[in-house]
C-alpha positions in Angstrom: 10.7 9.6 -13.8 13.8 7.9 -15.1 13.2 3.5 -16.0 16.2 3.3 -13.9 14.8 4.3 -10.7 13.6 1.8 -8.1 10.0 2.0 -7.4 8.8 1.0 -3.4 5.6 0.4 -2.3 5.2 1.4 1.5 2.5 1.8 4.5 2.3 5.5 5.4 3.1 6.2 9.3 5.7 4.1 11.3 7.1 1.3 9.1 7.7 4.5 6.2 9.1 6.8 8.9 11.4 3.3 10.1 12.4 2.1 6.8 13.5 4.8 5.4 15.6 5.8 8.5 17.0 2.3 7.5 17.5 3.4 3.8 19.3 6.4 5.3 21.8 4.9 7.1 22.4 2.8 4.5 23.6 5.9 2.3 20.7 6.8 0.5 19.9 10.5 0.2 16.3 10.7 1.6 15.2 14.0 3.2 13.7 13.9 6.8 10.5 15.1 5.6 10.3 14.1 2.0 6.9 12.2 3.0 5.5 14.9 5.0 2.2 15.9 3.7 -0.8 14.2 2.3 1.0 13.4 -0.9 0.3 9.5 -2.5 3.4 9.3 -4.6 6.8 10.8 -3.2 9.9 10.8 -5.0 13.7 11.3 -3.8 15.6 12.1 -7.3 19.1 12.4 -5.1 18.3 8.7 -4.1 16.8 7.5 -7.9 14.0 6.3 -5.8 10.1 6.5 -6.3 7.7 6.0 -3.3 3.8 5.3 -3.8 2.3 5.5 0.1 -0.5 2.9 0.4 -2.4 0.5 3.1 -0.6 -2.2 4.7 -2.5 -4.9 2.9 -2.3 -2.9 -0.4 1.5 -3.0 -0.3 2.1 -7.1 -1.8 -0.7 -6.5 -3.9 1.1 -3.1 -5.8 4.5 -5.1 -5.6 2.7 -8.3 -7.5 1.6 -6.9 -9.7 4.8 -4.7 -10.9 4.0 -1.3 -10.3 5.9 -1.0 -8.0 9.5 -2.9 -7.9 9.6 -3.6 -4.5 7.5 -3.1 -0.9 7.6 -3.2 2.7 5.0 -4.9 4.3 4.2 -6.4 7.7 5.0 -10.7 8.2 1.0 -10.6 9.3 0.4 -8.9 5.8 2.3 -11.6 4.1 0.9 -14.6 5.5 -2.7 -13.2 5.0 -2.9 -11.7 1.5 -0.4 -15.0 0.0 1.1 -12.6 -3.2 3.0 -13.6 -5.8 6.4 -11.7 -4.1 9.7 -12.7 -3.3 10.5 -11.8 0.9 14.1 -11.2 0.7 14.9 -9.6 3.9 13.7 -9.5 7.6 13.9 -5.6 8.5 13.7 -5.7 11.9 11.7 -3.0 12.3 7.9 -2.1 13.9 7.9 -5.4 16.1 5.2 -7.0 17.2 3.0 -10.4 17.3 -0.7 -12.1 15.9 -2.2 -13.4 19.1 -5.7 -14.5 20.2 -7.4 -12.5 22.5 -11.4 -12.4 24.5 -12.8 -11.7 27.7 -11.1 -13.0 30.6 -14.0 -16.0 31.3 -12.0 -17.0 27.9 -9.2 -18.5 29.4 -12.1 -21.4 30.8 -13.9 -22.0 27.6 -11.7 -24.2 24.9 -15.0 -23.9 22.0 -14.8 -20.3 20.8 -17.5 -20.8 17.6 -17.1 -16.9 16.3 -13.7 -15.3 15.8 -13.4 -11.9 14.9 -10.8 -10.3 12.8 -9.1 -8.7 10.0 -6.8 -11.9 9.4 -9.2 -14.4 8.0 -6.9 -16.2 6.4 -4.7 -16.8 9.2 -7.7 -17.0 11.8 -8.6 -19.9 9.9 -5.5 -21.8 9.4 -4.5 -21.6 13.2 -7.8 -22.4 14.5 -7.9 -25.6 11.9 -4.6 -27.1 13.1 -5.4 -26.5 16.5 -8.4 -28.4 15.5 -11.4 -26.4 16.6 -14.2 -25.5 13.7 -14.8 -22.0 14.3 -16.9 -19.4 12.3 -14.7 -16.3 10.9 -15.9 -13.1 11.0 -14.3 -10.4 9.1 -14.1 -7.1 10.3 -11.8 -4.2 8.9 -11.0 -2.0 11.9 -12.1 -1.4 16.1 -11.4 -5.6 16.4 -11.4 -5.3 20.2 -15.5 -4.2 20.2 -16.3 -7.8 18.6 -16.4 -9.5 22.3 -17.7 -6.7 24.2 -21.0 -6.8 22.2 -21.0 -10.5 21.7 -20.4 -10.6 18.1 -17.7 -13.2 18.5 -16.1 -14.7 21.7 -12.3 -14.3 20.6 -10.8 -11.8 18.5 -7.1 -12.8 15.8 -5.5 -9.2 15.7 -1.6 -7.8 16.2 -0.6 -6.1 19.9 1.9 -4.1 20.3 2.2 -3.2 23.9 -1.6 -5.2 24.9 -2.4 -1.4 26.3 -5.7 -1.6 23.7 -6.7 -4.5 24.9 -6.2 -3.7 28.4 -8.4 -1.0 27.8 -11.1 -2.7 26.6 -11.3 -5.0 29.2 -9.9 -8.3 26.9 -7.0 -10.4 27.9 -4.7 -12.2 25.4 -5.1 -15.9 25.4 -2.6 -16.9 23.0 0.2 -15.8 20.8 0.4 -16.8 17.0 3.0 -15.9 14.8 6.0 -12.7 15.9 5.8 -9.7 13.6 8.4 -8.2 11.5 8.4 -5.6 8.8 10.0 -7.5 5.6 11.5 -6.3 2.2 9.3 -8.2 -0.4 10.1 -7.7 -4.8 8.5 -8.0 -7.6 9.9 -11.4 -9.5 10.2 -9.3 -12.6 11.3 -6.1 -11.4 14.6 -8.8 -9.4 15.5 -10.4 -13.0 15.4 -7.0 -14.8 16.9 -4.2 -12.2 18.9 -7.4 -10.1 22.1 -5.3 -9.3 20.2 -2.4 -8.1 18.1 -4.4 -6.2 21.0 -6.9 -4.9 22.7 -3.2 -3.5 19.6 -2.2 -1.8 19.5 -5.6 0.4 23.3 -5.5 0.5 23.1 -2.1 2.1 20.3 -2.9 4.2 21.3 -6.1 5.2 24.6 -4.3 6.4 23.0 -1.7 8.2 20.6 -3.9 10.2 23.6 -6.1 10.9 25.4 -3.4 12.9 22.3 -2.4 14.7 21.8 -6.4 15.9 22.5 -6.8 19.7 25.0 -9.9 18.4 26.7 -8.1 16.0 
C-alpha cells in the first residue's frame, strides 16, 4: 500500500454501504461492490484509499490510535467510548436517536433502580443530571429482553423505527440525544496528510450540502 493513501476505519453494513455512496458522489472511484464479501481490509487503489471493516464501537478506537487515519462512527459511539479523535463533519447519514425505553406501567414509576444497556457511559450521565441514582447494567446485544425478564426496569439503547420495541411489548419513555453518522481523524494522521484530508471533508461537505432540504 502506498504512505500516501488515506486509511478509514468503518462499521460494516449500512453506514459503509451509506458513506461510501457519499464518497462516490463526491468523485471518488469506489466500486459498488468493492466490500462485498467477508473480507476485513478492502482497498480501492483508483480512489488511493484503504478500508479496514470493524465494529461500531471499534471504529474511534482504530482512528485513536492511528492505524487508521480517519473513521466513521455513530454520535452514540462517540459520546460512549470518549476517544482521543477529532469529529470534523456531521454526515447525515443512518439517522436515528438514544432514548429510554420499559414496559408500559413505566410511564407511572419515576425510580427505575436497574438500567440496562450497551451505553453505560451515557446511561449514567443522563440518569445523573436528571438526578435519579440508578444501577447500570451492561449488556452487549438483545437490550429489549432486560425488562421482559425483570433484569432491569428501563432499557438506554438507539431506535430506529421503535418496530423492535413494539415487538417486544416496551414503549419508549424518553428521548436522549439524535443520532448521526460523523467523520472523526486521527490528530496525527490531520497534521501529517492535512490537504488530503481537508479535500475529503471539502468534497463531502459539498456533496451533503446539495443533498440538504435547504440547500
Amino acid at each position: 500500500m502506498n504512505k500516501d493513501w488515506i486509511t478509514f476505519a468503518m462499521p460494516k453494513g449500512r453506514i459503509f454501504e451509506e458513506a461510501a455512496d457519499l464518497l462516490r458522489n463526491a468523485g471518488y472511484p469506489l466500486q459498488e461492490d468493492f466490500a462485498a464479501g467477508r473480507k476485513l481490509i478492502v482497498e480501492a487503489p483508483e480512489a488511493g484509499m484503504k478500508f479496514f471493516l470493524a465494529k461500531p464501537m471499534d471504529v474511534p478506537t482504530y482512528v485513536e490510535h492511528g492505524v487508521a487515519d480517519i473513521g466513521v462512527a455513530g454520535k452514540d459511539v462517540l459520546l460512549e467510548e470518549q476517544r482521543d479523535v477529532y469529529e470534523v463533519l456531521d454526515l447525515h447519514i443512518s439517522a436515528c436517536y438514544l432514548a429510554v425505553a420499559g414496559l408500559p406501567q413505566q410511564r407511572k414509576e419515576r425510580v427505575a433502580p436497574k438500567i440496562a444497556t450497551k451505553y453505560p457511559n451515557i446511561a449514567t450521565q443522563y440518569f445523573k443530571a436528571q438526578g435519579e441514582q440508578v444501577e447500570v447494567i451492561r449488556l452487549s446485544g438483545s437490550i429489549e429482553l432486560a425488562p421482559l425478564i425483570g433484569l432491569a426496569e428501563r432499557i438506554v439503547d438507539i431506535v430506529s423505527t421503535g418496530k423492535t420495541l413494539k415487538e417486544n411489548g416496551l414503549v419508549e419513555l424518553e428521548t436522549i440525544e439524535s443520532v448521526t453518522s460523523r467523520l472523526i481523524v486521527n490528530p496525527v494522521s490531520y497534521r501529517m496528510k492535512d490537504k488530503q484530508i481537508d479535500d475529503i471533508v471539502g468534497r463531502l461537505s459539498a456533496v451533503i450540502k446539495e443533498g440538504s432540504p435547504s440547500s
